[in-house]
C-alpha positions in Angstrom: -12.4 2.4 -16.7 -11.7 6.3 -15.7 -13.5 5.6 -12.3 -11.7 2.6 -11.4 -9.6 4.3 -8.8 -12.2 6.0 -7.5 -14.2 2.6 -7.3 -11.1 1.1 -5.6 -10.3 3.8 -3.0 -14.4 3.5 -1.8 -13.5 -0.2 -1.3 -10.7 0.5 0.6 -12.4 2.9 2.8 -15.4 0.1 3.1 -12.7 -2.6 3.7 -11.2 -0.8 6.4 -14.2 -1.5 8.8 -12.8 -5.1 9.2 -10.4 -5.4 12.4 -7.3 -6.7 12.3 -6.2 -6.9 9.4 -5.7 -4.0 6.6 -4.5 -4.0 2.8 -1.2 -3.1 2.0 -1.7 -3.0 -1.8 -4.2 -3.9 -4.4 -4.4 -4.5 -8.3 -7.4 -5.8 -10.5 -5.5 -9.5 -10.0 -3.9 -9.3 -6.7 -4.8 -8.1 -2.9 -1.8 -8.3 0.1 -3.3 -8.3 3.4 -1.7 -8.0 6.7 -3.1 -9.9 9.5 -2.2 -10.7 12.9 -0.8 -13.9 12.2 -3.4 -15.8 14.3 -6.7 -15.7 12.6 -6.7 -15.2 8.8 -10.3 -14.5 8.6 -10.3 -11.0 8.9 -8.1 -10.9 6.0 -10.3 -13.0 4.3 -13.2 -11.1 5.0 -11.0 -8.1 3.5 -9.6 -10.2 0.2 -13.6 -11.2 -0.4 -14.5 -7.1 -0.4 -11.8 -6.0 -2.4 -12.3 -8.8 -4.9 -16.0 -8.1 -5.1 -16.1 -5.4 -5.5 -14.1 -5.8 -9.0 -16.5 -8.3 -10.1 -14.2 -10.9 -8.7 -13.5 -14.0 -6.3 -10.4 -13.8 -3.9 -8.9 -16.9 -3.8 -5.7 -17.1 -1.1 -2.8 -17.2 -2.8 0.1 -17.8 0.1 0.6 -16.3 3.2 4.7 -14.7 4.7 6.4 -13.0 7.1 7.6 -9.7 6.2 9.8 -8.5 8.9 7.6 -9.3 11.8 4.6 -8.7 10.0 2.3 -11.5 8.9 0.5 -11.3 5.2 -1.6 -12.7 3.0 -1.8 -12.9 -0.7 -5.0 -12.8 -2.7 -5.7 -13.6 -6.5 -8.6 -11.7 -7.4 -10.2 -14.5 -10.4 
């Protein structure tokens, strides 16, 4: 497991091609997305990367408002 943050900062980097919406944080259970509020597919799309590429599903956990700011909450299962 020495090159898990490595492995994690390459997803990040490959997540960040999605528009609008970008991670916040990330574990090997959890992923918080922010999103515009609108359209939560892009965070979605952005859960299902980060996930994967731990050998895992995202599955939405809940979505908030965090002053202003819309997020999402991913388990990674």
């Amino acid at each position: 497991m020495r090159f898990l943050p490595a492995t994690l900062l390459a997803v990040g980097a490959l997540a960040g091609c999605s528009s609008g919406s970008k991670i916040l944080t990330g574990t090997q259970t959890t992923v918080v997305v922010q999103y515009d509020g609108k359209d939560l597919t892009p965070a979605m799309q952005r859960a299902t990367t980060y996930c994967g590429a731990l050998g895992k599903q995202a599955a939405l956990q809940g979505v908030s408002q965090n002053n202003g700011t819309s997020v999402a909450t991913f388990n990674c299962a």
